[in-house]
N, C-alpha and C positions, 0 to 999 in steps of 0.2 A: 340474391338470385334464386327464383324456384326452379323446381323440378323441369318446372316446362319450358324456361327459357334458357337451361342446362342443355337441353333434349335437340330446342331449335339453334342453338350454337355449335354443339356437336358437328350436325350434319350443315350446317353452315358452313363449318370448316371443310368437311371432308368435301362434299361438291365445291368450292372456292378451290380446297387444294387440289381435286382430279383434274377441275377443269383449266387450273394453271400447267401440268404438268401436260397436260395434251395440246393447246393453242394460246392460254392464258384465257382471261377475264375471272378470274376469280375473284379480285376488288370487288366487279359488281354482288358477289354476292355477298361476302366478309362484310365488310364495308356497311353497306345496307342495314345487313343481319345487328353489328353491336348499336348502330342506332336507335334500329325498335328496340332492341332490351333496355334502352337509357342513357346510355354509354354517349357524353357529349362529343363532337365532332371531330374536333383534334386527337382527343382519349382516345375514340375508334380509329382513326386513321392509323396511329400507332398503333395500338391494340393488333388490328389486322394484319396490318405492316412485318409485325415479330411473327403472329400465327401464319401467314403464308409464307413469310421464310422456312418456317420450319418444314412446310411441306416442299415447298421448292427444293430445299438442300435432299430429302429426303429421296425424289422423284431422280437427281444425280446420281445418284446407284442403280437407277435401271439403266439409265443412260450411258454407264461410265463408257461400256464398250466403244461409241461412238465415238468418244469424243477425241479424235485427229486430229490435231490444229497445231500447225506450226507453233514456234515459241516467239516467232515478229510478229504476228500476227494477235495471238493472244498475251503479250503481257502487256502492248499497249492497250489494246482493252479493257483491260484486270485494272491497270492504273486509273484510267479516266474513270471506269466505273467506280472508285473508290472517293476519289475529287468531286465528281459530281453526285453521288449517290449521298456526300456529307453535306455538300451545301442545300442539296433539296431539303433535307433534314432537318438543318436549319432554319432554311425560310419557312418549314412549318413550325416549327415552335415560336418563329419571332415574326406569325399570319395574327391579329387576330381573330376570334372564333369567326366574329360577324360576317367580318370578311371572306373567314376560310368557306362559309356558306352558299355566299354568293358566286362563290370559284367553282364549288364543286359541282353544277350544271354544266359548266364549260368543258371545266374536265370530263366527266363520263358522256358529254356530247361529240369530245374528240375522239375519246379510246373507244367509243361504239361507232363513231364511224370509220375509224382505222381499221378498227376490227372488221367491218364488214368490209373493207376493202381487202381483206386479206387475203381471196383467192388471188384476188389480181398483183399483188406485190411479191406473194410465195412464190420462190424459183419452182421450176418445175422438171428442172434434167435431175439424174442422178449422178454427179460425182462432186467431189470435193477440191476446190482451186486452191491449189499450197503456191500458186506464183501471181500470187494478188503483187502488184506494184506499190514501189514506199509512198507514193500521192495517193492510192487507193487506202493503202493503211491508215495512211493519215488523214485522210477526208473521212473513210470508220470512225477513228478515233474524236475526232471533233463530235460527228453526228453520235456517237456512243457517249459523251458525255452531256450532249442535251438530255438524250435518253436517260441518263441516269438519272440527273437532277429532278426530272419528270417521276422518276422514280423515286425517289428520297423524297421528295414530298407528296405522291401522291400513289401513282402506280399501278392505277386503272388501266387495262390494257399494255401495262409493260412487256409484256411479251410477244406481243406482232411488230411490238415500236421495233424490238432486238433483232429478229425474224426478217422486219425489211433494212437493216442496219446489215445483215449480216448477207443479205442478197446482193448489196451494194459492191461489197468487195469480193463477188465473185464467186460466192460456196452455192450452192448445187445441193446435197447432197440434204433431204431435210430432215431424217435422223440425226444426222452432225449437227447440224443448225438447230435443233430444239437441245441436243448436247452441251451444245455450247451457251445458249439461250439460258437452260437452267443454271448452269454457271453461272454467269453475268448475272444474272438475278439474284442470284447467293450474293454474290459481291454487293451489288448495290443495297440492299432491302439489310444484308450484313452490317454493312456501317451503318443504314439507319439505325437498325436494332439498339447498338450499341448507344445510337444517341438519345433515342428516346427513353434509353433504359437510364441511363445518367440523368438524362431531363425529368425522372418520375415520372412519364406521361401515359404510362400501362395502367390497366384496368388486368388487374392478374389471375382475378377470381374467375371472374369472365373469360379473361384472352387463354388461360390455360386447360378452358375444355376447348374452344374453338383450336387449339394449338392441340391438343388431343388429335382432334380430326382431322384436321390439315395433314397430320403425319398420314396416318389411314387414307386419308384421299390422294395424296401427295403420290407415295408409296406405287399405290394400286395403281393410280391412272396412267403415271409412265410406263408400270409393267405392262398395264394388258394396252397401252394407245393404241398401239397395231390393230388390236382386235374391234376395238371400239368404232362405232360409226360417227365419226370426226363430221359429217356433215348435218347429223341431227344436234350434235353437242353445241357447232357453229351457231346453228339456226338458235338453239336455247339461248345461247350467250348474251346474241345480237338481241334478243325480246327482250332480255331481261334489261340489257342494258339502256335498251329505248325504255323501259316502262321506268327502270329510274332516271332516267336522264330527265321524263315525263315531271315524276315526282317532284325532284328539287328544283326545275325551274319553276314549279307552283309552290312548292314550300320558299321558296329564295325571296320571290315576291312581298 
C-alpha cells in the first residue's frame, strides 16, 4: 500500500463514516474507495463492512441521549437484526466473485434510489410513538430482517432502508430514529464483522486506516449532524451513488 493510497483510504473512511452517521450512504464511498486501491470485490465489501461499523458504533455516543425506545419494541429488532444481518453474511461469502459483480449495479441502483427517496419516506412530526401495536411490531420486525440480510451482505444505503422501517411502526421523532438506526446498524454490520473476520475475508493493512477514519468521521458527523447542511450532504450522496451505480453497470458488462 503507498503513501497515497493510505492518504485516499483515510479520508474515504472518514466521509463514508460522517456521511453514515448523518443519513447513511457511506458504502458508496467505502466501498468504491478499496476497489480502486485493488482490494478484490468480496475483500472490499468486507473490508468496508468492519471499517464502517466501526464508525457507526462510534457515531452511538453522540446519539446515546436519544435513544427512547421501548424494550418490545427494540429487542425484537436487536434479534431479527442479528438472524438476518448473519445470513446476509453468509450469502456473501458463499456469492461467487463474478456473480457478486453483476449484483452490485442492482444493488447501489436500489440504495440510490431509496435514498433519493428519502425525503418522501422521513416522518416528519416531532415525537416518538411508544404505543406501536404487536401486528405493527411485528410487520417492523419481518421488514427489519429483510433489512438486515441486505445489510450482511451488502449495505449500500442501509440506513434510509432502517429510517423507513422505523417510520413504519410509528416513531416521529428523527433524532430517535437515527438513534435507533445507529444501533441497528451496529447489530447488523456486528455479526457481519464477526463473520467475515472468522471467514479471513479482511484486507487489514488497508481496512485499518479506512477503519482509522471511519472512527473520525463516524464520531464527528453524529456530533455536529444538527449543524450540518443534511441537504447538500443528500444531494452529494445521491451523485455519487448515480455515478457508481453508472460505473458498475459498465464495468459488469
Amino acid at each position: 500500500m503507498t503513501l497515497g493510497q493510505a492518504i485516499f483510504l483515510f479520508f474515504a473512511g472518514v466521509l463514508g463514516g460522517a456521511l453514515n452517521s448523518v443519513a447513511g450512504g457511506g458504502g458508496f464511498i467505502a466501498f468504491p474507495a478499496l476497489l480502486f486501491t485493488g482490494v478484490p470485490p468480496i475483500a472490499a465489501n468486507a473490508t468496508q463492512t468492519i471499517a464502517l461499523w466501526c464508525g457507526v458504533t462510534a457515531s452511538t455516543g453522540a446519539y446515546r441521549g436519544r435513544l427512547d425506545v421501548p424494550r418490545r419494541i427494540m429487542i425484537p429488532l436487536i434479534a431479527t437484526s442479528v438472524v438476518g444481518g448473519l445470513l446476509g453474511a453468509y450469502l456473501l461469502l458463499h456469492t461467487p466473485a463474478q456473480t457478486f459483480l453483476h449484483i452490485i449495479p442492482w444493488l447501489m441502483l436500489a440504495a440510490t434510489l431509496l435514498f433519493a427517496l428519502g425525503p418522501w419516506i422521513k416522518p416528519r412530526k416531532s415525537s416518538l410513538a411508544h404505543d406501536a401495536s404487536t401486528n405493527a411490531v411485528a410487520g417492523a420486525s419481518v421488514f427489519e430482517f429483510v433489512v438486515s440480510v441486505y445489510g450482511g451482505y451488502y449495505g449500500g444505503g442501509l440506513g434510509i432502508m432502517n429510517l423507513a422501517m422505523l417510520s413504519a411502526i410509528g416513531m416521529t421523532d428523527i433524532h430517535a430514529m437515527n438513534a435507533l438506526k445507529a444501533l441497528l446498524g451496529s447489530v447488523i454490520n456486528g455479526v457481519a464483522v464477526l463473520t467475515f473476520i472468522a471467514a479471513n475475508a479482511v484486507y487489514w493493512v488497508k481496512g485499518s486506516v479506512m477503519i482509522a477514519g471511519a472512527l473520525v468521521g463516524g464520531y464527528c458527523g453524529a456530533h455536529y449532524a444538527q449543524r450540518l447542511p443534511q441537504k447538500f450532504v443528500r444531494t452529494f450522496v445521491i451523485v455519487v451513488g448515480t455515478a457508481m451505480t453508472v460505473y458498475f453497470f459498465a464495468k459488469a458488462k
